[in-house]
MARVEXDREN-331522 format. One line per 3 residues: number of its first residue (from 1); for each residue x, y, z of C-alpha. Coordinates in Angstrom, 3 decimals, decimal comma. Layout:
N
NUM) X Y Z ~ ...;
***
This chain:
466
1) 46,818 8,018 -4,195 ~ 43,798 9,963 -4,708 ~ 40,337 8,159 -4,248;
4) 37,711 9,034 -6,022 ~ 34,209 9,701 -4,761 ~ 31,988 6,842 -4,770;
7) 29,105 7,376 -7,488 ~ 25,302 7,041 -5,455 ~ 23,232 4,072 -6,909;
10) 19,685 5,476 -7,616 ~ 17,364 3,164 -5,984 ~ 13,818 2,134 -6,510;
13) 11,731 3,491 -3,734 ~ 8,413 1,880 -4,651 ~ 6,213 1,892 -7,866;
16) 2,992 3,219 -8,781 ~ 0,820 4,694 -11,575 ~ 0,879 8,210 -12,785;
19) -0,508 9,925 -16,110 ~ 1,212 10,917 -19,604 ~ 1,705 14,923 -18,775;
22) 0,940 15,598 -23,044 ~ -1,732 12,757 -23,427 ~ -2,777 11,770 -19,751;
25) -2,903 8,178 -19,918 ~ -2,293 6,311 -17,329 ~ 1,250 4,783 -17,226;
28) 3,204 2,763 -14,783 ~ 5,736 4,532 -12,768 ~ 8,946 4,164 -10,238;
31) 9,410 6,661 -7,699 ~ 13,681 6,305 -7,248 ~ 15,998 7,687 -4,862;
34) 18,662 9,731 -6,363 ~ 21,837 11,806 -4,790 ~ 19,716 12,230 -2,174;
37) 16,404 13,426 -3,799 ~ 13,645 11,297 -5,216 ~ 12,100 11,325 -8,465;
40) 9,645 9,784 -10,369 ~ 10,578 7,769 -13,966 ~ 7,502 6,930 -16,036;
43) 7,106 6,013 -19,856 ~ 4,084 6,486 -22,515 ~ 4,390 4,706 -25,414;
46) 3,348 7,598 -27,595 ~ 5,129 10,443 -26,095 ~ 8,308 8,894 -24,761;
49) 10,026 8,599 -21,096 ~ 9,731 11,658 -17,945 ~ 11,586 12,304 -15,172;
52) 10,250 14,868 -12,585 ~ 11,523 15,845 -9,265 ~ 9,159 15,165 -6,784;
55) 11,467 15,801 -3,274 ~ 14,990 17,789 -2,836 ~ 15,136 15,915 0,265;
58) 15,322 12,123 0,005 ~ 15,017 12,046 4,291 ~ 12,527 13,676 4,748;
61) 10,602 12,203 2,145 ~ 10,883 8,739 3,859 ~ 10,469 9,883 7,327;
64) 7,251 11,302 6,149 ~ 5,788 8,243 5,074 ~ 4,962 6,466 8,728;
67) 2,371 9,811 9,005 ~ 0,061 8,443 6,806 ~ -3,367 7,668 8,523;
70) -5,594 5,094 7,094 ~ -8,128 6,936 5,218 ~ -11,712 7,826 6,424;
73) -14,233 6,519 4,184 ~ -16,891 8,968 2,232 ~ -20,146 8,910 3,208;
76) -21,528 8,901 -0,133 ~ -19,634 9,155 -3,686 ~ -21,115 10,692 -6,730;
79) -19,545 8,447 -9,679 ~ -19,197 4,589 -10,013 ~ -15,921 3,062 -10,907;
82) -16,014 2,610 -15,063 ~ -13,024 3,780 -16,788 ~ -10,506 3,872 -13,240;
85) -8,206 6,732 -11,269 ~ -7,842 9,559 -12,563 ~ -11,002 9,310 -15,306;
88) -13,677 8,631 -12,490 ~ -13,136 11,690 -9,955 ~ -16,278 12,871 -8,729;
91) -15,560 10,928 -5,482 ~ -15,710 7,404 -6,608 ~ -15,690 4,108 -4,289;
94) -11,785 3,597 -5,113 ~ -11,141 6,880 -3,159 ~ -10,002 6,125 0,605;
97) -10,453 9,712 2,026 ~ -13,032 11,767 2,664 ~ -12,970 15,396 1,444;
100) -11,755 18,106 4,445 ~ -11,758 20,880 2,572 ~ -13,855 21,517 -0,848;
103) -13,729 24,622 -3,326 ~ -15,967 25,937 -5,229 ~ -15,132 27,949 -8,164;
106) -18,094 31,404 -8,539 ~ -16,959 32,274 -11,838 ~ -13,983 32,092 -14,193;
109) -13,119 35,829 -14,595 ~ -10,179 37,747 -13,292 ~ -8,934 41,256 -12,329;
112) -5,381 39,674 -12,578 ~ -3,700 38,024 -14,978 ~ -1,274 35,802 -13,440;
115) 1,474 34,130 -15,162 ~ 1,249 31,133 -12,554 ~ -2,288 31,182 -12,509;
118) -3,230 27,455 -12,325 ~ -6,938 28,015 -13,289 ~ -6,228 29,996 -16,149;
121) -8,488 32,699 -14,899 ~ -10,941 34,306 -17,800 ~ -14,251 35,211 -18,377;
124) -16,792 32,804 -19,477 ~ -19,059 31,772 -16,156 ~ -20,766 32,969 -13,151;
127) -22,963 30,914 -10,908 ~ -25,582 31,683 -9,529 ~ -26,612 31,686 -5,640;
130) -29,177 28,914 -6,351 ~ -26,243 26,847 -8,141 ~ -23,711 27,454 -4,879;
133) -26,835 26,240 -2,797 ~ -27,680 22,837 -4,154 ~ -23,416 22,287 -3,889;
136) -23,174 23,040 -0,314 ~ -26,382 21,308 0,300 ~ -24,550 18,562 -1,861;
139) -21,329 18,420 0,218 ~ -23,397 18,322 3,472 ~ -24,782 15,741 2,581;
142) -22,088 13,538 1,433 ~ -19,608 14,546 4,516 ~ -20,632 13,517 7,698;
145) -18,678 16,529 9,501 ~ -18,775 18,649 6,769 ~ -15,504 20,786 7,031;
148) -14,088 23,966 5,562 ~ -15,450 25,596 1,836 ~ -13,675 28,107 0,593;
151) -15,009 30,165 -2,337 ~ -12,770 30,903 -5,578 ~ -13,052 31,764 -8,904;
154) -10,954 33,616 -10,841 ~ -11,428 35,988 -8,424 ~ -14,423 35,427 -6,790;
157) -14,799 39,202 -5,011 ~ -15,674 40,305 -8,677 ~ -19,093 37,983 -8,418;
160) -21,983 40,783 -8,216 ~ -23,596 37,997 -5,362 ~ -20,156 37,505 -3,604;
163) -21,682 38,560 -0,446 ~ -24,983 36,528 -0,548 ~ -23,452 33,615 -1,410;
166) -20,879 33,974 2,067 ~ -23,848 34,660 3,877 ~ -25,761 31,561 1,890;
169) -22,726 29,591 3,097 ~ -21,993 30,567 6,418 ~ -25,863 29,621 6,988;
172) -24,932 25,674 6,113 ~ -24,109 23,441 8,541 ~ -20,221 24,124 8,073;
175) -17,019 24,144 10,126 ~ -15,674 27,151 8,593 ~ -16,541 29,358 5,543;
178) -13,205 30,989 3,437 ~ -12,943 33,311 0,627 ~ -9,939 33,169 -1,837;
181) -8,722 36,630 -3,252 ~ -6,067 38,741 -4,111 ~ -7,445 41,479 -2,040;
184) -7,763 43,926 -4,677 ~ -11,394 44,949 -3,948 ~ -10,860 44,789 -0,191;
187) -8,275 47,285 -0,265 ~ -10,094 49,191 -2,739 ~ -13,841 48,954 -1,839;
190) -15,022 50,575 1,645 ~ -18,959 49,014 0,835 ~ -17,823 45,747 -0,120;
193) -15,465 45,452 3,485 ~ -17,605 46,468 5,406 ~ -20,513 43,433 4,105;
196) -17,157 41,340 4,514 ~ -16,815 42,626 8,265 ~ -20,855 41,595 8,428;
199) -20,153 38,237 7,290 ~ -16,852 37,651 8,703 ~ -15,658 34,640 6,608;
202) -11,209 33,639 7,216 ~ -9,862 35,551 3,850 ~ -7,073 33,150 2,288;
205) -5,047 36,296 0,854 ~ -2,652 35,809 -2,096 ~ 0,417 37,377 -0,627;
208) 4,234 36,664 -2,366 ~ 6,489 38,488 -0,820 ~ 8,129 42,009 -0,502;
211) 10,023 42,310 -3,812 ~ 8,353 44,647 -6,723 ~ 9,809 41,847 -8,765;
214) 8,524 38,817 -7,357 ~ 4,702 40,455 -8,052 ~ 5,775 40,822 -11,744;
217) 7,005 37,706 -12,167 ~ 4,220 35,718 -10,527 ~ 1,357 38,279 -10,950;
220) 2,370 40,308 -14,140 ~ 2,330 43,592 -11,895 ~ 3,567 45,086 -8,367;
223) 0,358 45,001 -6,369 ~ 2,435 44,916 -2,937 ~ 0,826 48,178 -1,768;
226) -2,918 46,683 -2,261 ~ -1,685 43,704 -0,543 ~ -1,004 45,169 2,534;
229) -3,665 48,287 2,224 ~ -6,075 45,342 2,352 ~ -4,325 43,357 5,569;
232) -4,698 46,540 6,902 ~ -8,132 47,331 6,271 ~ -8,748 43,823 7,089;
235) -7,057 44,094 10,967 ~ -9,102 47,347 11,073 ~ -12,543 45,719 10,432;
238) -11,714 42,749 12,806 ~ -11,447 40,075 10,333 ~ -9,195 37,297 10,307;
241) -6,360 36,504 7,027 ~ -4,374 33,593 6,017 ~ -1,216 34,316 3,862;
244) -0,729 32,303 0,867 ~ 2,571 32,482 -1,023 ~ 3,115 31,199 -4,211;
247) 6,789 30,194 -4,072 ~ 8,744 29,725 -7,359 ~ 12,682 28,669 -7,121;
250) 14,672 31,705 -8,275 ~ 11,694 34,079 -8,057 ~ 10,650 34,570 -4,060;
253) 12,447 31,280 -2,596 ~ 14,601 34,263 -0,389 ~ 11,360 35,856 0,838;
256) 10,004 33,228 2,915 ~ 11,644 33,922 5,979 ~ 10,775 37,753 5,653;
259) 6,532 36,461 5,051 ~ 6,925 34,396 8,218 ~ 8,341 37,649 10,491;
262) 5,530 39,568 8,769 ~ 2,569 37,569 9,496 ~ 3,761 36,928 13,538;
265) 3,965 40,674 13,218 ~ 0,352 41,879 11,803 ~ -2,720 42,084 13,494;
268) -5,010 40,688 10,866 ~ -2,812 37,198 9,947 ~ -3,051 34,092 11,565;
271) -1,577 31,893 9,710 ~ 0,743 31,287 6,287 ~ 0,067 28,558 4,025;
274) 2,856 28,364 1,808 ~ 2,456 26,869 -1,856 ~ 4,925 25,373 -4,607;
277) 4,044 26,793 -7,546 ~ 2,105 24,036 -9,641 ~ 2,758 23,008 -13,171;
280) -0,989 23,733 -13,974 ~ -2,974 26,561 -15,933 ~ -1,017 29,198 -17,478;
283) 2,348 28,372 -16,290 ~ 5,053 27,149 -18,648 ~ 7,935 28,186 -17,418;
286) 8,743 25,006 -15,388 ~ 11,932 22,607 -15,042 ~ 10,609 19,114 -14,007;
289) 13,927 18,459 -12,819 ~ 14,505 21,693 -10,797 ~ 11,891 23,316 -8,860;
292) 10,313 24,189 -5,366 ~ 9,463 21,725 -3,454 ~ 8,026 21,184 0,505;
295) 11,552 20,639 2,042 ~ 12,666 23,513 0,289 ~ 10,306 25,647 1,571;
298) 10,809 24,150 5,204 ~ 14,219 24,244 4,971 ~ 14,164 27,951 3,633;
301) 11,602 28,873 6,637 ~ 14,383 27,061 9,020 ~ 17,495 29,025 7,476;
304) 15,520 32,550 7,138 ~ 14,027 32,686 10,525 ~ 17,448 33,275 12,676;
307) 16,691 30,361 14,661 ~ 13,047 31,175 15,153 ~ 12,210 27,789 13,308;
310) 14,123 24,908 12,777 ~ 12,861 21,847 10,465 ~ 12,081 19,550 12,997;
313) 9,160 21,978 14,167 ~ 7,202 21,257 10,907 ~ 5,214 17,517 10,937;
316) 3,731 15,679 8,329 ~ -0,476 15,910 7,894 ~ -1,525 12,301 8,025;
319) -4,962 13,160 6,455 ~ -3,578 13,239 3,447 ~ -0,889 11,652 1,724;
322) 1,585 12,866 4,188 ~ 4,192 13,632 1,336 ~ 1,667 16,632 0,227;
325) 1,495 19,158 3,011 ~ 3,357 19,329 6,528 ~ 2,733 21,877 9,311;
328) 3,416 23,427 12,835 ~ 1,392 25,449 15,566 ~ 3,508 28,193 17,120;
331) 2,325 29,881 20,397 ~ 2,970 33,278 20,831 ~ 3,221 35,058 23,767;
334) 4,189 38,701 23,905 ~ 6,767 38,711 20,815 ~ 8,463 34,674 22,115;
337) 7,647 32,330 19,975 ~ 7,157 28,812 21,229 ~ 6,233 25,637 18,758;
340) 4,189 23,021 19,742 ~ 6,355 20,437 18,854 ~ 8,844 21,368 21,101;
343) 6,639 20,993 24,328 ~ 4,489 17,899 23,391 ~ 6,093 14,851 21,245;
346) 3,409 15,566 18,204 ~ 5,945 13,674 16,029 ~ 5,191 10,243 18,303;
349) 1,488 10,851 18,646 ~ 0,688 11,419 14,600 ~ 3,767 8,783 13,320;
352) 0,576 5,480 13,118 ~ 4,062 3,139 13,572 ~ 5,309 4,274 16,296;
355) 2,134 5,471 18,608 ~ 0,549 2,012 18,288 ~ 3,250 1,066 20,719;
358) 3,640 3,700 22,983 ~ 1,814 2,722 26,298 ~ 1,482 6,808 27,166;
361) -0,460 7,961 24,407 ~ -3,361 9,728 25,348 ~ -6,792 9,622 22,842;
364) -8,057 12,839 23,632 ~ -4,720 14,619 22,497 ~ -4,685 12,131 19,714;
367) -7,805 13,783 18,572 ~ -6,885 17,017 19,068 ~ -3,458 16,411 17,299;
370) -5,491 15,137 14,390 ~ -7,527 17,829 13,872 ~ -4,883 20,390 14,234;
373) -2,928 18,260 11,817 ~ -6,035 17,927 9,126 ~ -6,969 20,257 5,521;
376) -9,989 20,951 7,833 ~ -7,996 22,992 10,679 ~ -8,409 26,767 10,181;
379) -6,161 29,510 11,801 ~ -7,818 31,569 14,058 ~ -10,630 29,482 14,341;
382) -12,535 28,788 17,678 ~ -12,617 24,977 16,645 ~ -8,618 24,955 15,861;
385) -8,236 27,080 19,218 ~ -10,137 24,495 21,418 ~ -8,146 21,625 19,304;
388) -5,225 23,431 20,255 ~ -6,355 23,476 23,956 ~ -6,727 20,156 24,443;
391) -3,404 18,870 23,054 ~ -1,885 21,425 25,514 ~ -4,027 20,914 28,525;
394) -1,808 19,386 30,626 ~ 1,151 21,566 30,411 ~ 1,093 24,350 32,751;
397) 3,287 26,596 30,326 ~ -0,089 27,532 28,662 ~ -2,756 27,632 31,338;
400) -2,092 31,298 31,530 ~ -3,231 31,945 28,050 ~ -6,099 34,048 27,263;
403) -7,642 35,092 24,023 ~ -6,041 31,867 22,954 ~ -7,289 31,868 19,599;
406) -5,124 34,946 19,066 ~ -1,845 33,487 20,271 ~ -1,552 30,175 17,935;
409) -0,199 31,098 14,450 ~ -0,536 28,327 11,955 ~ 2,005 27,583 9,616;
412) 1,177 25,272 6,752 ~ 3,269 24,053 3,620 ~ 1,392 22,621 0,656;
415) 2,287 20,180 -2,436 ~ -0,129 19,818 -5,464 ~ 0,175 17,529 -8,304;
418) 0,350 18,612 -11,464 ~ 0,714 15,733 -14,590 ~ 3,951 15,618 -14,178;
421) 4,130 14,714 -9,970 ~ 1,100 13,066 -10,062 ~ 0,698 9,386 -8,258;
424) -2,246 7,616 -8,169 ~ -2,018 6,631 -4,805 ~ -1,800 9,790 -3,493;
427) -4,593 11,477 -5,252 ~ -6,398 8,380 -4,214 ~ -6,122 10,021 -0,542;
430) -6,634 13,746 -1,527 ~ -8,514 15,713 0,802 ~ -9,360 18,534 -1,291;
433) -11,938 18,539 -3,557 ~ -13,343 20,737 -5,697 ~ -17,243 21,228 -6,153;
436) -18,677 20,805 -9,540 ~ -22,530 21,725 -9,692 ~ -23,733 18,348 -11,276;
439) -22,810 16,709 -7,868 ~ -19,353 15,726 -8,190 ~ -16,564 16,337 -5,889;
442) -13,548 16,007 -7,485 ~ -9,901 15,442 -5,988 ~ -8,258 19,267 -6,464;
445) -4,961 18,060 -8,005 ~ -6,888 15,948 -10,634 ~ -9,098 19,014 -11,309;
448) -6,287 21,046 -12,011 ~ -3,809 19,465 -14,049 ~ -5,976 16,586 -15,668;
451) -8,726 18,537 -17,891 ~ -11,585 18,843 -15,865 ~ -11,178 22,371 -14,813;
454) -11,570 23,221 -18,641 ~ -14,244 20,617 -18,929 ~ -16,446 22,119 -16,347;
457) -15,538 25,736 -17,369 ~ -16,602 24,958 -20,906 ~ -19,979 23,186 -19,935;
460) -20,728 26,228 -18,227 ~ -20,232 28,913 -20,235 ~ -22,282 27,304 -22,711;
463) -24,896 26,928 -20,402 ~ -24,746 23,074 -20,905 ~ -24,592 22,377 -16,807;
466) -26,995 24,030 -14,151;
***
């Protein structure tokens, strides 16, 4: 007699709130276990019942959860709590983390146009170096340690005061300064890298893969030469890049085995921080129920990397929700490549169960785990070297190292919400934020997917906010 298979029960993980993706109310939802991958069920009353994929991998998504730290508490907050999460972001006092890293946005224009663009990049808005100011001033003053800022647009190299406003920022009383771009003008413009090689901020280079195709698809042209003319001309001028990948299933899933090999391999790269593309912007081609997500990509980096990497080597960020973004340090030593967590039980120190009853754990490489592990740790950065130090300062293995800040390679996977994956208790915990020049700070996934990207943009290219 032949049995059949039994049929998996979906179960009811827990329940929160999330928004409407057509209307963005707020709506009660279930987040449910499913043949092995989780998903979130919500209904609006006007626009009917969703169901998004929000994990492939229903394990890891439950052995992330003891990795989330209890939130550190603003130091200030900008708006009151009047209407609730999501309609009150600019931090308000029911937000539980303060911000690590915060964006701000130069202008709106674009030498690009993206198909998975999730700001929707056009002209309409430039700010000026007074506006950027008063914002950094602005974040300063609401963080205690303020963190990293990375400047964006559209593409913010095409600002005429790109370069005074990195030296403006680098000037503040910041942990690290980062420019967002496509690289276009660095691997076209010899004036405008060498004022970058003057100012030296990290550049977080958009960087997809190898495949003609995959630029097409996700940038509507093969720019794969100017990508790597301007790593180049970036390892030439002595300034330090971060890889960002866009990865879309069926477009560049393949590749990211091939990105990790290259950035271990090139002088200017210290780190990859690899994205799911976002249901946000000028994407619509989307399947709620079938796309990238952060085991994917950690289980593609695992099965690409011929044993390189296994899964195991990648550990939830407890800063954040720790569903959004995991991440491993590898040290590098003349071509072997060693990750941290296979010579110090990271796993133990950052899981806030299980290291509350460990008698061994020591503070100071609790710290420095935490930092490393944290929006607000920066490849090739001094601070993320001596971080890195300390974790590792009792294991002979790396006493040896010099130039240490050269030898760790940082390799990050990040989630954002869009309407669709959004849960109110995790934005509640977001770590990002994006600067808006009328003193807000507001959570980046909220800012993307919930109208007040187009709210700002709009306000500004009338000239209504200064």
């Amino acid at each position: 007699m032949v049995r059949s298979a039994k049929r998996q029960v979906a179960v009811t993980v827990e329940t929160t709130q999330s928004v409407c993706p057509w209307c963005f109310a707020v709506v009660e939802a279930s987040i449910v276990e499913d043949g092995g991958r989780i998903f979130m069920h919500k209904t609006c009353l006007e626009h009917g019942d969703f169901r998004v994929l929000l994990s492939s991998d229903a394990e890891w998504y439950h052995r992330s959860f003891p990795f989330n730290k209890p939130g550190t508490t603003p130091r200030g907050y900008s708006t009151g709590v009047k209407d609730g999460c999501p309609n009150d972001c600019g931090l308000c006092p029911d937000h539980i983390q303060h911000t690590c890293l915060a964006l701000i946005e130069i202008n709106s224009d674009c030498n690009l146009a993206c198909p998975t663009c999730y700001a929707d990049s056009r002209p309409g808005f430039r700010l000026t170096v007074e506006q950027v100011g008063r914002m950094l001033d602005n974040f300063v003053k609401l963080e205690t340690e303020p963190g990293v800022i990375q400047i964006s647009g559209g593409e913010p190299t095409l600002h005429p005061d790109i370069l005074p406003i990195l030296r403006l920022a680098k000037r503040k009383r910041l942990r690290m300064v980062m420019l967002n771009t496509n690289g276009i003008r660095i691997a076209e413009d010899d004036a405008f890298l060498a004022g970058l090689a003057d100012v030296k901020p990290t550049i977080y280079l958009q960087f997809d893969g190898f495949n003609p195709s995959t630029y097409e698809r996700l940038r509507g042209r093969d720019i794969l030469s100017l990508k790597l003319k301007a790593l180049d001309r970036l390892a030439q001028a002595k300034i330090d890049a971060v890889l960002v990948p866009t990865i879309k299933k069926g477009v560049n899933h393949d590749e990211v085995g091939a990105i990790v090999k290259f950035g271990l391999s090139h002088p200017a790269v210290r780190g990859i921080c690899f994205q799911p593309v976002t249901l946000a912007g000028r994407l619509d081609d989307f399947d709620p129920l079938d796309h990238e997500t952060v085991p994917d990509i950690i289980h593609g980096i695992a099965g690409q990397s011929d044993g390189m990497l296994v899964e195991s080597d990648f550990v939830p960020v407890p800063c954040c929700h720790p569903t959004c973004r995991s991440a491993t340090y590898l040290y590098v030593d003349n071509g072997k490549v060693t990750p941290l967590p296979r010579v110090l039980p990271v796993d133990k120190y950052l899981d806030y169960i299980t290291n509350s009853t460990l008698p061994n754990i020591k503070p100071e490489v609790l710290k420095a785990l935490e930092g490393l592990w944290s929006a607000s740790s920066v490849p090739g950065s001094r601070k993320m070297a001596s971080r890195f130090k300390c974790a590792i300062c009792d294991l002979p293995f790396f006493n040896k190292a010099e130039r240490l800040k050269k030898r760790v390679f940082t390799i990050v996977v990040q989630d954002f919400a869009d309407a669709y994956t959004m849960d109110l208790n995790v934005i509640r915990k977001c770590c990002v934020g994006e600067l808006v020049p009328d003193g807000r700070i507001i959570p980046f996934c909220a800012y993307n997917s919930l109208g007040y990207r187009e709210k700002v943009w709009a306000a500004l290219a009338a000239g209504e906010m200064k």
